[in-house]
C-alpha positions as CSV (number, residue, x, y, z in Angstrom):
1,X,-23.8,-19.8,12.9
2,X,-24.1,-16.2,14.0
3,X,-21.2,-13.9,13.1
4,X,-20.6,-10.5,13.8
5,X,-18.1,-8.0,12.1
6,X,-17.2,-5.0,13.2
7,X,-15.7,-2.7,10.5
8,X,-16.8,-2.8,6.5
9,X,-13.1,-2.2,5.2
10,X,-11.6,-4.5,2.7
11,X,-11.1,-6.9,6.2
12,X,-14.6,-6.6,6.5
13,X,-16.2,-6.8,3.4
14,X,-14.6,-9.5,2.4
15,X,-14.7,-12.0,5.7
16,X,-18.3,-11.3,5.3
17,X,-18.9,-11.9,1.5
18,X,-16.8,-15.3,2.3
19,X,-18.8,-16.5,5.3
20,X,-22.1,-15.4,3.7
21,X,-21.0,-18.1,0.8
22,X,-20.1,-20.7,3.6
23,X,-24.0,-20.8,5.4
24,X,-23.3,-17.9,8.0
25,X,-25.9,-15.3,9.5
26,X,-23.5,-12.0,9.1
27,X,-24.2,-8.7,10.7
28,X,-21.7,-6.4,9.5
29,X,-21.2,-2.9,11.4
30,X,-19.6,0.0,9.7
31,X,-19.1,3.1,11.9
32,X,-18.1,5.4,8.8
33,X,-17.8,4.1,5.2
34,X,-18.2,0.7,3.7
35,X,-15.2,-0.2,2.2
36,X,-12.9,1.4,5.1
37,X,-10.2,3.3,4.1
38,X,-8.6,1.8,1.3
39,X,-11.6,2.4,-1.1
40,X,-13.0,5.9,0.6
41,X,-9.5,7.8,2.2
42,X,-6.8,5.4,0.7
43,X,-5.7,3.0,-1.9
44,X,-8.2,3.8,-4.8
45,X,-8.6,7.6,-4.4
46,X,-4.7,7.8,-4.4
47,X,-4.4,5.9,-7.3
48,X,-6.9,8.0,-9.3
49,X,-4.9,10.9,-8.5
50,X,-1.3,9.2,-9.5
51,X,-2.9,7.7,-12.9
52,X,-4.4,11.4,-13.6
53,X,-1.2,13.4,-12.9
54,X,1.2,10.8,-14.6
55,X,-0.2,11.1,-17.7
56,X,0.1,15.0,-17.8
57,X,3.4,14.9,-16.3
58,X,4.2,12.3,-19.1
59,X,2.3,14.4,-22.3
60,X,4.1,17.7,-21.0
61,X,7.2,16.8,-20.9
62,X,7.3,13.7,-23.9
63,X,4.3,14.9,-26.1
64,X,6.9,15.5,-28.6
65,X,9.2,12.5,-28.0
66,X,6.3,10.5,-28.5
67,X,4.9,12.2,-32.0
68,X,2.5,14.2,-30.2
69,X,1.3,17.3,-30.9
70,X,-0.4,19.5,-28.1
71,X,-1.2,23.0,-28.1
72,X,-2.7,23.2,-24.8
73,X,-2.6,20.7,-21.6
74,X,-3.7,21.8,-18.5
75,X,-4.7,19.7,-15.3
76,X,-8.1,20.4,-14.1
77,X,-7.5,19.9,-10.5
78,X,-11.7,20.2,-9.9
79,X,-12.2,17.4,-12.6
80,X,-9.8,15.4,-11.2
81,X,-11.6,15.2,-8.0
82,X,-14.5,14.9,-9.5
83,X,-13.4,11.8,-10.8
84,X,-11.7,10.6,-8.0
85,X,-14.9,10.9,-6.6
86,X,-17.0,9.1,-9.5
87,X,-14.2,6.1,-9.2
88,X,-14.5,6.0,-5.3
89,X,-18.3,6.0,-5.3
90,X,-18.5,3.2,-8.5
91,X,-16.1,0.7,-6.3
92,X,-18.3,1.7,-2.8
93,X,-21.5,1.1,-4.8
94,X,-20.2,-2.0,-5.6
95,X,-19.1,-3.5,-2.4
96,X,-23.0,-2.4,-1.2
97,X,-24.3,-4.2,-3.9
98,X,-21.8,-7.8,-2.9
99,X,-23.1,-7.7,0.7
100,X,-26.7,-7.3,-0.3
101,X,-27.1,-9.9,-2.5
102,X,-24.9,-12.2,-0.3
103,X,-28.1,-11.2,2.4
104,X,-25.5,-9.7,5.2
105,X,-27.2,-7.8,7.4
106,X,-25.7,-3.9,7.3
107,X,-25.6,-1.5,10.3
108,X,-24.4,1.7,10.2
109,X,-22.7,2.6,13.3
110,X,-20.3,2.6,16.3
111,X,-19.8,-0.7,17.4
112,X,-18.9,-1.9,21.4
113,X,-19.0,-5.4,22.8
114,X,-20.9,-5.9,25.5
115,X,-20.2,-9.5,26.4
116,X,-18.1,-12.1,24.7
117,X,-21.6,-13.1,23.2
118,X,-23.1,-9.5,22.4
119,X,-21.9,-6.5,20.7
120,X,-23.9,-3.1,21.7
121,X,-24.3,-0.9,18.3
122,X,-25.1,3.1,18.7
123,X,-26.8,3.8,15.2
124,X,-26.3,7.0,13.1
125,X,-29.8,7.6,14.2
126,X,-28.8,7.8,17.5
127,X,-30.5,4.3,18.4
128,X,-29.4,1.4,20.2
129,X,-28.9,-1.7,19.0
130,X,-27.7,-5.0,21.0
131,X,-26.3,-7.5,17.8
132,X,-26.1,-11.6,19.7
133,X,-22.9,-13.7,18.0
134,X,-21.5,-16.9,18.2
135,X,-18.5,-15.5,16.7
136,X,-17.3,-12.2,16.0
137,X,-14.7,-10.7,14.1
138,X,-12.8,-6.7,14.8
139,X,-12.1,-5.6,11.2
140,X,-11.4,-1.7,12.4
141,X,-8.8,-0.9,10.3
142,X,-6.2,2.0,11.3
143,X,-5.7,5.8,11.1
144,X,-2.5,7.8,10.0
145,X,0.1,9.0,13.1
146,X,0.5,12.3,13.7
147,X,4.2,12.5,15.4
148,X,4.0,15.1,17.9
149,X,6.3,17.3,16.7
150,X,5.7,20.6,18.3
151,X,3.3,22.4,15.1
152,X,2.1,19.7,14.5
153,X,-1.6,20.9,15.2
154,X,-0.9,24.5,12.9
155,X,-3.3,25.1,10.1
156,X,-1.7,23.6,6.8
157,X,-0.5,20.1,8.3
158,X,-2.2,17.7,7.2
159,X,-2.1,13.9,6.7
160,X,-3.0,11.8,3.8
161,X,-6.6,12.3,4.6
162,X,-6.7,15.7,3.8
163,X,-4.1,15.6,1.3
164,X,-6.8,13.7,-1.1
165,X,-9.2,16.6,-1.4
166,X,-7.5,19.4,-1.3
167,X,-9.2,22.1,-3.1
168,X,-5.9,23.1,-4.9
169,X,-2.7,22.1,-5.8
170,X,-0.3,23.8,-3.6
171,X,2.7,25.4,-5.0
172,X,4.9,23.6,-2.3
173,X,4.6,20.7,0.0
174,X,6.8,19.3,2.7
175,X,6.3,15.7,3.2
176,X,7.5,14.1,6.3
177,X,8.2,10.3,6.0
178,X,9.8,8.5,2.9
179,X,7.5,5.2,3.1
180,X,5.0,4.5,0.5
181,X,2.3,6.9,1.4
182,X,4.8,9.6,1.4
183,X,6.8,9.0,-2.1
184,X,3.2,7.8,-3.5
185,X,2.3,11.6,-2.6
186,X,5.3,13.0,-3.8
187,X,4.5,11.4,-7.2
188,X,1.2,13.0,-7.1
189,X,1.7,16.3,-6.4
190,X,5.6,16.5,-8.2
191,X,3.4,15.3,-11.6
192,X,1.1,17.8,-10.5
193,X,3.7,20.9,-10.8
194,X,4.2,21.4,-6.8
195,X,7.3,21.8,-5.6
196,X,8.1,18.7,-3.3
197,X,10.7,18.0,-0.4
198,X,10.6,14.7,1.3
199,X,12.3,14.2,4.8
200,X,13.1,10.7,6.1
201,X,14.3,9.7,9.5
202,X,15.5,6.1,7.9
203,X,18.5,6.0,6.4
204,X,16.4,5.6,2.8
205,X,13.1,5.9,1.5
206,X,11.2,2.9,1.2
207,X,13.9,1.1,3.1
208,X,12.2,-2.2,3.3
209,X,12.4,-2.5,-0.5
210,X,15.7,-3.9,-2.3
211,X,17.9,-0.6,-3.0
212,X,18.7,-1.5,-6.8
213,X,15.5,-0.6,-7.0
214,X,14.4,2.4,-4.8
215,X,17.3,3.8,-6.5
216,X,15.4,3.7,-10.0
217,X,12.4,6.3,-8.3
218,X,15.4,8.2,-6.8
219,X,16.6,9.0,-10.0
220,X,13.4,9.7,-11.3
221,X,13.1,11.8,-7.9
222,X,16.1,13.9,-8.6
223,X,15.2,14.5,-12.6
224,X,11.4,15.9,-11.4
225,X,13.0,18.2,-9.1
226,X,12.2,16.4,-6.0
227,X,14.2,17.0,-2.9
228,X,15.0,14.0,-0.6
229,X,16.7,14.3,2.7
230,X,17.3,11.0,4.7
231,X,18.8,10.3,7.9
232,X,16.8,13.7,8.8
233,X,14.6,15.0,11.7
234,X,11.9,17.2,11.6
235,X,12.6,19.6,14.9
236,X,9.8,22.1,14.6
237,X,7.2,23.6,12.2
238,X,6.1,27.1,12.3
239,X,3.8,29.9,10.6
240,X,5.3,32.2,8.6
241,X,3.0,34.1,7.3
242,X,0.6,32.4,4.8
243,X,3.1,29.2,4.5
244,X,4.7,26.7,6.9
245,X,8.6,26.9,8.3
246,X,10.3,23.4,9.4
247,X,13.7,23.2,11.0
248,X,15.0,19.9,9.8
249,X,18.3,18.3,11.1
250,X,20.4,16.7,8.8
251,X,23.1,15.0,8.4
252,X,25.2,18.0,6.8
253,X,23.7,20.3,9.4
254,X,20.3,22.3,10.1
255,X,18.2,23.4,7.3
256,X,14.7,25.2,7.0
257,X,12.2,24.3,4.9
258,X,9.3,26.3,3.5
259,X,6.6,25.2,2.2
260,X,2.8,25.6,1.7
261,X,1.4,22.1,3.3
262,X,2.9,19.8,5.3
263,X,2.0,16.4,5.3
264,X,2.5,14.0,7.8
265,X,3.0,10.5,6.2
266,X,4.1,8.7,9.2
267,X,2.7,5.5,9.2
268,X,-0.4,4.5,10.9
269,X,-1.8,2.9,14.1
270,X,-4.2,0.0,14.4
271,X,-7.8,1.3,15.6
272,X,-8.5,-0.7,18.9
273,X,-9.6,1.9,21.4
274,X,-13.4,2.1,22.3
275,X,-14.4,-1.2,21.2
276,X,-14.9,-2.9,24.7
277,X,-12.1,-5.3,24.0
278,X,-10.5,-5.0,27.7
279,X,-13.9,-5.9,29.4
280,X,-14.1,-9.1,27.3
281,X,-10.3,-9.6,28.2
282,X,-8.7,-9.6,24.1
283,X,-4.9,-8.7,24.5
284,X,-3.4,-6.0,22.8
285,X,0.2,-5.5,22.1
286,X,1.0,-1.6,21.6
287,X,-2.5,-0.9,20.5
288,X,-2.4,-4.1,18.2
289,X,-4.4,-7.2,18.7
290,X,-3.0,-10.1,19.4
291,X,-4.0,-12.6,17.0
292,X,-2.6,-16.4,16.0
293,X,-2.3,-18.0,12.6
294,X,-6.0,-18.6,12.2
295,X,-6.7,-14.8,13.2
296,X,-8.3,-15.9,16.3
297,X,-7.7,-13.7,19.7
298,X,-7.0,-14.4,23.4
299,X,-10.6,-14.7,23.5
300,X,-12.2,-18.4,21.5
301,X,-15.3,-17.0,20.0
302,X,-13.1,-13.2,18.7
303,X,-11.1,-12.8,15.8
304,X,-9.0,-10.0,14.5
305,X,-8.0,-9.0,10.8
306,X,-6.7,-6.3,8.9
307,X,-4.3,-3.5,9.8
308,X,-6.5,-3.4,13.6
309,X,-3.8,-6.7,14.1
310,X,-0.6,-4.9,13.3
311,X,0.5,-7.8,11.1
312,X,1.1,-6.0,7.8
313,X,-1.0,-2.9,6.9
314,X,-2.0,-4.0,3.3
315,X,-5.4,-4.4,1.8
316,X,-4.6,-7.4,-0.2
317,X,-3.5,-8.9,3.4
318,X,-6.4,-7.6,5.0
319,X,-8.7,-9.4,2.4
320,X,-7.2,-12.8,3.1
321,X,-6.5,-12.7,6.4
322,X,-10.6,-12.1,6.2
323,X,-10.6,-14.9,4.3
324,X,-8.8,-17.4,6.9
325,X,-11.0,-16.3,9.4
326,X,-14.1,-17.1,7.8
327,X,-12.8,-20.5,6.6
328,X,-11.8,-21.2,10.6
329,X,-15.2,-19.9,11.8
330,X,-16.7,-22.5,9.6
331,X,-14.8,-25.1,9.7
332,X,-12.9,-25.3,6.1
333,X,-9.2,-23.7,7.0
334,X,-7.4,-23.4,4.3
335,X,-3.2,-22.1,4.7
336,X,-2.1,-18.9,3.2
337,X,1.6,-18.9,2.5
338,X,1.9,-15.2,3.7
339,X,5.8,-15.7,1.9
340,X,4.5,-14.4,-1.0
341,X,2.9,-10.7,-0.4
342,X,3.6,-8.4,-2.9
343,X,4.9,-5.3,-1.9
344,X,3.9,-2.5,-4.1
345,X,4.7,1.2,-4.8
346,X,2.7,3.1,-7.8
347,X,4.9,5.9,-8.2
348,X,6.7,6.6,-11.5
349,X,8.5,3.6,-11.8
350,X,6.0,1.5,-10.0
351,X,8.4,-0.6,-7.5
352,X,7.4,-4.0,-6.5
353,X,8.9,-6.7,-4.7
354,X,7.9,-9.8,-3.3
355,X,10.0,-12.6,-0.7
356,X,13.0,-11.2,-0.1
357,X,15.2,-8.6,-0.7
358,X,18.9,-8.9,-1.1
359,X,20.1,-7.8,2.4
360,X,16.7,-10.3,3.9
361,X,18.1,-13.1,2.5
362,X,21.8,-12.2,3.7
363,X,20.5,-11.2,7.2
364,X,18.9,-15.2,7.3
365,X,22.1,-16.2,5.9
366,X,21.6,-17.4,3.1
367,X,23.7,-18.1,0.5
368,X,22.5,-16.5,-2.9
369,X,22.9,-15.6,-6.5
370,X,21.5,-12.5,-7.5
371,X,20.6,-11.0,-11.1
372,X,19.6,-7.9,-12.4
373,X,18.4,-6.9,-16.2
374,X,17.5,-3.2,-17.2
375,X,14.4,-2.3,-18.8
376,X,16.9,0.0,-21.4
377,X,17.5,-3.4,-22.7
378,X,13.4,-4.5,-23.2
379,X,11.8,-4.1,-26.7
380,X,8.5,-2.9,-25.2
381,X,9.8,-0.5,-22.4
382,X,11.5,1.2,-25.6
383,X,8.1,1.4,-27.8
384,X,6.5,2.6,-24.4
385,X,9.3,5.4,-23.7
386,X,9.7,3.7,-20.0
387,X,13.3,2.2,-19.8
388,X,14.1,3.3,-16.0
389,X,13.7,0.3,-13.9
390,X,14.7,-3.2,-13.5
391,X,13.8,-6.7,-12.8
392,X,16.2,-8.8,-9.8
393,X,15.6,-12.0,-8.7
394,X,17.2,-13.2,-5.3
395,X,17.6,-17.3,-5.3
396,X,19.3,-19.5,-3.0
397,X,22.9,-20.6,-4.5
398,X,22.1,-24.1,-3.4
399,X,19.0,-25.3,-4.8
400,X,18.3,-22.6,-7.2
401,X,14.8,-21.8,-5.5
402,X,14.1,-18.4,-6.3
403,X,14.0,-16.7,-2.9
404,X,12.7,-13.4,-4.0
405,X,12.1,-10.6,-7.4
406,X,12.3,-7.2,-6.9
407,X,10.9,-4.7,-10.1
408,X,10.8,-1.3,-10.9
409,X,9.4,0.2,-14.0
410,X,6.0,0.3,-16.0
411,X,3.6,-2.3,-14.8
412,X,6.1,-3.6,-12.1
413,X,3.2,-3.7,-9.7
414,X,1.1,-6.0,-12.5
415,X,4.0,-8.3,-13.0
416,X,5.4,-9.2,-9.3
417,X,2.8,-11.9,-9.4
418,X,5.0,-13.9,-11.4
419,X,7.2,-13.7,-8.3
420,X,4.5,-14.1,-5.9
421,X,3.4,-17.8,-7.9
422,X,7.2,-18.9,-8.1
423,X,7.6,-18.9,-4.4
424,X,4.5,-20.1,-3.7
425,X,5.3,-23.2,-5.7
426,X,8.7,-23.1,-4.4
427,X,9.7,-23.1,-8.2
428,X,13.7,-22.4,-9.4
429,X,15.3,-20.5,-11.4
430,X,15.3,-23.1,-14.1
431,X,11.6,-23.2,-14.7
432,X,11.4,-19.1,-15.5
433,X,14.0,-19.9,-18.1
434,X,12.0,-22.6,-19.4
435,X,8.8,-20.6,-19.2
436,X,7.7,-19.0,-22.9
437,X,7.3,-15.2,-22.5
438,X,5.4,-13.1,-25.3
439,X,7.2,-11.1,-27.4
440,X,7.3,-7.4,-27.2
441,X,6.2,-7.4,-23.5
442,X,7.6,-6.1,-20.3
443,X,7.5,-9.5,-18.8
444,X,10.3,-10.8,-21.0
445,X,13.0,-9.0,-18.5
446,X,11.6,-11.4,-16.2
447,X,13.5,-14.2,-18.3
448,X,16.3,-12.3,-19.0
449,X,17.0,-11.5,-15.2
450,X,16.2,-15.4,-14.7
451,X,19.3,-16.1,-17.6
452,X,21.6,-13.9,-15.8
453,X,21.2,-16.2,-12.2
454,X,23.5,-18.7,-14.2
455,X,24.4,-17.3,-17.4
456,X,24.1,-14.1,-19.0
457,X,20.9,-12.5,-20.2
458,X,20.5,-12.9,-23.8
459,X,20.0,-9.6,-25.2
460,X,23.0,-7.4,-23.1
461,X,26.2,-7.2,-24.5
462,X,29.1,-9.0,-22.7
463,X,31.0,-6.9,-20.8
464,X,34.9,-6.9,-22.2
């Protein structure tokens, strides 16, 4: 079996690692970067950068709190990039080194399809190469939106591309959008001493995530100085001078907002354009292709995975759908309960969530319990110094089946896989309860939440 993959992301990368494993001849073509954005212009640079500039927000504000003495802490913006850099190139290196001693075949270059049999590849070195298939798979990935707002295109917007390698902090950023790229850049450049407004159209930031805990980063938001205007529209942006001008409406009237960048954190848009897909007749809905639960397009022989499907924009999604389209191509499906995504945000708390929220499981009409502990209340999140957040399960008042755990606080994003293996198993409340959690750890407001579904959590005082 002959397979083709267009696009080395973590989609990619990983369909090709899998098939390689199941007896396939794989030809993977990578336009730009193997390992796509995530590893190159996404997930792990912006991760480097949050780690870095939470511990020197944490050690200049708490050195002391924490029974630490330091004369002199300063963040050296140029080492930090450098390893940003290192950490990038390590994990790229790495994924080379998987599809090379899997034996795919690597081309670097733009990728078309010819027929629904042939994909025509235009090399970095400017040759042409025609790659035969029995199957293929798109794995292009997507690219931030740029909301044409009129200065938009003005010198000093940028988008989270950019906003990676800048070659300074700046002493001021606007960000427009209040999803997870933008409060994840908010937490990076607030730790990092800018000055930071964020303006949302929504009604909230992260407003897919349960409120009890976005409310735990807007606190933490408000402390560090950050400004957040929701329910807000971004009219115009315009020079002034050396630094940017935006007229913002909101909801207590127009404001201006100066600042030295602006970044757009919009959201993004699969990448479908260019690939040939309309002469082989593969549908696309609003620049997203169409794809069914086994990843496979209008077309028999073409599947589609990652963000390039407008399914959900996540790596970890990305990786499995690759997954489930290697296992169709070769005969050995497996089902993915795609219930049980986590949803994570590494800001400062982390937030996580998985299943669903609150106001989800109302909206399907459910009828729930819901509990919530604090980490005030946790022995290690006292040791640690890190008691704003919370752990809140959602479980259905009928059969106890925990429906969904939402968590904010220090390794939230570490932890939501307890969540994640309770709904897959469609386990209830009871077995958390009866589950023994190691004592001092984080995870032990897991149980405590779980006590409060039916009960009271053990260590909070009774309300009088």
């Amino acid at each position: 079996m002959k397979v083709a993959i267009l696009g080395g992301g973590p989609a990619g990368y990983v369909s090709a690692v899998r098939l390689a494993q199941l007896g396939a001849e794989v030809t993977l073509i990578e336009e730009e970067h193997i390992g796509g954005t995530c590893l190159n212009e996404g997930c792990i640079p912006a991760k480097v950068l949050l780690h870095t500039t939470e511990l020197y927000s944490r050690l200049s504000k708490d050195a002391m709190a924490l029974g630490l003495e330091i004369e002199e802490l300063k963040l050296n913006w140029t080492m930090v990039q450098e390893r940003k850099n290192m950490a990038v190139f390590q994990l790229v290196d790495g994924v080379k080194t998987l599809l090379e001693t899997n034996k795919v075949n690597v081309i670097q270059g733009k990728g078309r399809f010819l027929t629904r049999y042939e994909l025509e590849v235009i090399t970095d070195t400017n040759e042409r190469v025609v790659v035969p298939f029995d199957k293929a798979i798109i794995a292009t990935g997507s690219r931030p939106i740029r909301v044409p707002i009129p200065g938009a295109d003005l010198d000093g917007v940028i988008t989270s591309k950019e906003a990676l390698s800048l070659d300074s902090v700046p002493e001021s950023i606007c960000i427009i959008g209040g999803g997870v790229i933008g409060v994840e850049f908010a937490n990076i450049f607030s730790n990092a001493g800018a000055k930071v407004t964020i303006v949302e159209l929504l009604p909230n930031i992260l407003v897919n995530m349960d409120e009890d805990v976005v409310n735990c980063l807007k606190a933490e938001f408000a402390e560090a100085g950050v400004d957040v205007h929701v329910d807000s529209r971004v009219e115009k942006i315009e020079a002034e001078g050396d630094r940017l001008k935006l007229v913002v409406f909101t909801p207590d009237g127009e404001k201006e907002i100066r600042a030295d960048k602006v970044l757009m954190a919009t959201g993004r848009r699969p990448n479908s354009e260019d690939l040939g897909l309309e002469r082989i007749g593969v549908k696309t809905d609003k620049g997203a292709i169409v794809v069914d639960d086994s990843m496979k397009t209008s077309v028999e022989n073409i599947y589609a995975i990652g963000d390039c499907n407008g399914k959900v924009l996540l790596a970890h999604v990305a990786s499995v759908q690759g997954i489930v389209a290697a296992e169709n191509i070769m005969g050995k499906y497996i089902p993915v309960d795609f219930r049980t995504i986590p949803h994570c945000v590494y800001t400062k708390p982390e937030i996580a969530s998985v299943g669903l929220t609150e106001k989800d499981a109302l909206a399907k009409s459910y009828r729930i319990k819901t509990s919530k502990f604090p980490l005030y209340a946790n022995g290690k999140s006292v040791i640690m110094g890190e008691v704003n957040g919370l752990v809140k399960f959602i479980v259905d008042a009928d059969t106890d089946e925990i429906l969904g755990l939402s968590m904010a606080g220090n390794n939230a994003t570490e932890l939501i896989h307890v969540g994640a293996l309770a709904i897959r198993l469609e386990a209830t409340v009871d077995e958390i309860l009866t589950t023994i959690y190691a004592h001092p750890t984080v995870s032990e407001a897991i149980q405590e939440a779980a006590h409060g579904v039916n009960g009271h959590p053990i260590h909070l005082p009774v309300a009088e």
